[in-house]
RODO-2510 file (C-alpha; in nm, 4 decimals, decimal comma):
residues 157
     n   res          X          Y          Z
     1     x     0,0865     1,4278     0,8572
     2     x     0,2799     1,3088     1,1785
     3     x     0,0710     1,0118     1,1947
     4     x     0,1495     0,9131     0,8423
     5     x     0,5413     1,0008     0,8682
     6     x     0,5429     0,7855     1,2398
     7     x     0,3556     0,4670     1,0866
     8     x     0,5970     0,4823     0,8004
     9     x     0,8736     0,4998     1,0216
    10     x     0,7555     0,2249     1,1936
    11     x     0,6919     0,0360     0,8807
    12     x     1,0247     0,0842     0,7581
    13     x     1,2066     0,0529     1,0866
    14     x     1,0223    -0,2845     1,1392
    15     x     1,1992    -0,3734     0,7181
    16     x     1,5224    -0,2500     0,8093
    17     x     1,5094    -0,5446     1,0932
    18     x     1,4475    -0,8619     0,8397
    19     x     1,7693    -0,9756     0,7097
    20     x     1,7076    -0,9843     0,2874
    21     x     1,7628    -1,3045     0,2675
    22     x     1,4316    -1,4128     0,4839
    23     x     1,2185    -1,1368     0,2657
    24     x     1,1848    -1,3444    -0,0159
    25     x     1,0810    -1,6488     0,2098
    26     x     0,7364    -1,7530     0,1723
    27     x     0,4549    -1,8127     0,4467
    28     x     0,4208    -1,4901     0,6375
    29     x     0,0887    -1,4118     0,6153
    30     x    -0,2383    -1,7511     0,5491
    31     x    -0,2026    -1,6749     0,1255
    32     x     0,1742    -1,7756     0,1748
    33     x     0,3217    -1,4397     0,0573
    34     x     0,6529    -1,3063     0,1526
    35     x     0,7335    -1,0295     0,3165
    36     x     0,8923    -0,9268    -0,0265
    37     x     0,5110    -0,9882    -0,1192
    38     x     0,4077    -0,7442     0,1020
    39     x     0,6022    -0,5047     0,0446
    40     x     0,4834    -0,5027    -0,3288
    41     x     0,1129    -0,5003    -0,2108
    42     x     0,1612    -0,2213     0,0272
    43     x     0,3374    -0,0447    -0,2399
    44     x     0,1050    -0,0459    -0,5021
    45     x    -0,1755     0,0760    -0,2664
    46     x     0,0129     0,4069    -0,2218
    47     x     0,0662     0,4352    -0,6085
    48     x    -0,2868     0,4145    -0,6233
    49     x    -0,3584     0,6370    -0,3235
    50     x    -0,0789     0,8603    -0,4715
    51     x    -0,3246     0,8415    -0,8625
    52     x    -0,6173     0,9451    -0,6749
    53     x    -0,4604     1,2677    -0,4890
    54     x    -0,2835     1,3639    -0,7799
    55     x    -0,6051     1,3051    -1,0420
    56     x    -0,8716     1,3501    -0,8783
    57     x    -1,0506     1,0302    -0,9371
    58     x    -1,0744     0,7049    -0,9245
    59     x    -1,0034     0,5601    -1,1861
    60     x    -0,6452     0,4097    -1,2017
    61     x    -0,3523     0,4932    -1,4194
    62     x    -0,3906     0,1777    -1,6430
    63     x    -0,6747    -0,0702    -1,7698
    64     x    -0,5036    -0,3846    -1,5475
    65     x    -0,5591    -0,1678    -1,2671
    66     x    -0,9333    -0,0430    -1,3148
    67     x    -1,0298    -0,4257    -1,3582
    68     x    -0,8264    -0,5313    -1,0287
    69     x    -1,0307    -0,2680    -0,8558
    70     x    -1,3467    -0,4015    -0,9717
    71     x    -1,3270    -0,7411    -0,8246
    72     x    -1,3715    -0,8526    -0,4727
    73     x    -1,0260    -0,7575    -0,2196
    74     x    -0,8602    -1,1062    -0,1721
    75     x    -0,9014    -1,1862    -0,5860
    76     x    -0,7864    -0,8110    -0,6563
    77     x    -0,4612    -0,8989    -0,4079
    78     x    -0,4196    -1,2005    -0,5170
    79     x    -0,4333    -1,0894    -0,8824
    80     x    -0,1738    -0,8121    -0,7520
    81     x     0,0602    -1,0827    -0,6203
    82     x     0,0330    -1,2761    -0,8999
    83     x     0,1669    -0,9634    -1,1240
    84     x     0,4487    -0,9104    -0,9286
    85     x     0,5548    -1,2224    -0,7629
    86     x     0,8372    -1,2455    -0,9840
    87     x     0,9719    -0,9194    -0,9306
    88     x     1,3540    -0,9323    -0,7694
    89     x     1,3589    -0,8287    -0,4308
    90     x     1,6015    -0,4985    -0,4821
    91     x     1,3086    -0,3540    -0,7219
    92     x     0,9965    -0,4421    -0,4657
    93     x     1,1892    -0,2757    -0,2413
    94     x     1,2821     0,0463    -0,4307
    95     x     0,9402     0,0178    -0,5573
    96     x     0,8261     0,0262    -0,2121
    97     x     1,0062     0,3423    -0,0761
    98     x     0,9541     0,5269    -0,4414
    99     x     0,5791     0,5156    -0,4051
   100     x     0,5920     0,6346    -0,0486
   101     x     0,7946     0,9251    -0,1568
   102     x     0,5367     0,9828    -0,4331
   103     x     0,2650     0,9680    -0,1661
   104     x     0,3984     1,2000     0,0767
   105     x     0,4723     1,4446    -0,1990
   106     x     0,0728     1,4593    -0,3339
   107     x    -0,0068     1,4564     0,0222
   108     x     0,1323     1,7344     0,1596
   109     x    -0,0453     1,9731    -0,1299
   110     x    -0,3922     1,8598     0,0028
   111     x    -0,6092     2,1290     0,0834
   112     x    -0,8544     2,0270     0,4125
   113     x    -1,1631     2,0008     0,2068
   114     x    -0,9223     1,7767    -0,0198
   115     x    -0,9480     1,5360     0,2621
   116     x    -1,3068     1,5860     0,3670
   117     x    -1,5488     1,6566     0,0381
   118     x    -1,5567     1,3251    -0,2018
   119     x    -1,7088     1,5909    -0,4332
   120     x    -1,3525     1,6875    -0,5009
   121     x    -1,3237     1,3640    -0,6545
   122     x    -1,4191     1,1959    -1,0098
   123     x    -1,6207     0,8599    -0,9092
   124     x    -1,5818     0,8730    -0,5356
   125     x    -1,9629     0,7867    -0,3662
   126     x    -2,1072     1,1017    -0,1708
   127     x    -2,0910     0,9067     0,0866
   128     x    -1,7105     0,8374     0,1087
   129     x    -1,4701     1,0542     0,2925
   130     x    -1,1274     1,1185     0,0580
   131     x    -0,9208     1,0950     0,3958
   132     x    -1,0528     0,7788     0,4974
   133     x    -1,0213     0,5766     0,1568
   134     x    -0,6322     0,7370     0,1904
   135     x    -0,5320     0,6487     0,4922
   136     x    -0,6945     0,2575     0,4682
   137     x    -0,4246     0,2510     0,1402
   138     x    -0,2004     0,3754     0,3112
   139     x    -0,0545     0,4848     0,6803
   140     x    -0,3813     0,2343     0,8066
   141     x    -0,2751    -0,0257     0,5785
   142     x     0,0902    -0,0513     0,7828
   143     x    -0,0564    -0,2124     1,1402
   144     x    -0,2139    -0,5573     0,9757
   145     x     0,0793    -0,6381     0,7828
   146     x     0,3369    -0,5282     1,0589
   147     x     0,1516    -0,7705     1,3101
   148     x     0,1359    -1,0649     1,0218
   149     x     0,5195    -1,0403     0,9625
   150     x     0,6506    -1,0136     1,3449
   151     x     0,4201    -1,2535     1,4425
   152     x     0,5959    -1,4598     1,1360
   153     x     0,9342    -1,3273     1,2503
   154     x     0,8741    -1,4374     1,6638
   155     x     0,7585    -1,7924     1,4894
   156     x     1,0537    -1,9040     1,2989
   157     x     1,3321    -1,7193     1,5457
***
């Protein structure tokens, strides 16, 4: 748990430095997102980390998001960013620390073999580990897009 609260801290801590006005500026990462952008992908990765602690499975909370699943990772993010491009910054943002707050809550029920036994879990291969497929949504997820947007950030300073 103290690894997941520090790498959100840093996450957050590394936000709270971008003025808002540069969030919404495209280019930081090679698809030309945002960091508003990635702030909305990050986000919805917890809500669907957050779906599979709290359910049990994985199968997502709505159709859309079963069939962005099922396609390869840079369609199912770019089919992400496409649903929420549009979204004002303010709400990506409170989107962003809601569904951490929703994460953190499911997580800290979790039982050890919650973490360890993919039987636990509708879907999930035998050869999976629940913690694993967590963390890469989540506290994992944090490092790649933190060195995308300071690299962005030392580049246009």
């Amino acid at each position: 748990m103290q690894e997941l609260t520090g790498r959100r801290a840093e996450w957050d801590d590394m936000l709270a430095e971008i003025p808002q006005e540069l969030m919404t500026v495209p280019g930081v990462n090679e698809d030309g997102w945002s960091v508003k952008d990635i702030v909305a992908h990050v986000a919805w990765y917890e809500s669907e980390a957050t779906h599979i602690l709290k359910s049990h499975t994985l199968a997502s909370e709505s159709p859309e998001n079963d069939r962005i699943w099922g396609i390869p990772i840079n369609e199912r993010n770019s089919a992400f960013y496409e649903q929420n491009r549009n979204v004002p910054l303010s709400d990506v943002l409170t989107m962003g620390q809601d569904a951490f707050r929703a994460f953190l809550h499911e997580a800290q029920k979790l039982a050890e073999e919650d973490l360890s036994d993919p039987a636990r879990y509708k879907g999930m291969p035998a050869d999976w580990a629940p913690w694993e497929v967590v963390a890469s949504n989540t506290f994992e997820h944090y490092p790649d897009h933190v060195a995308e947007i300071q690299a962005w950030r030392e580049g246009n300073s």
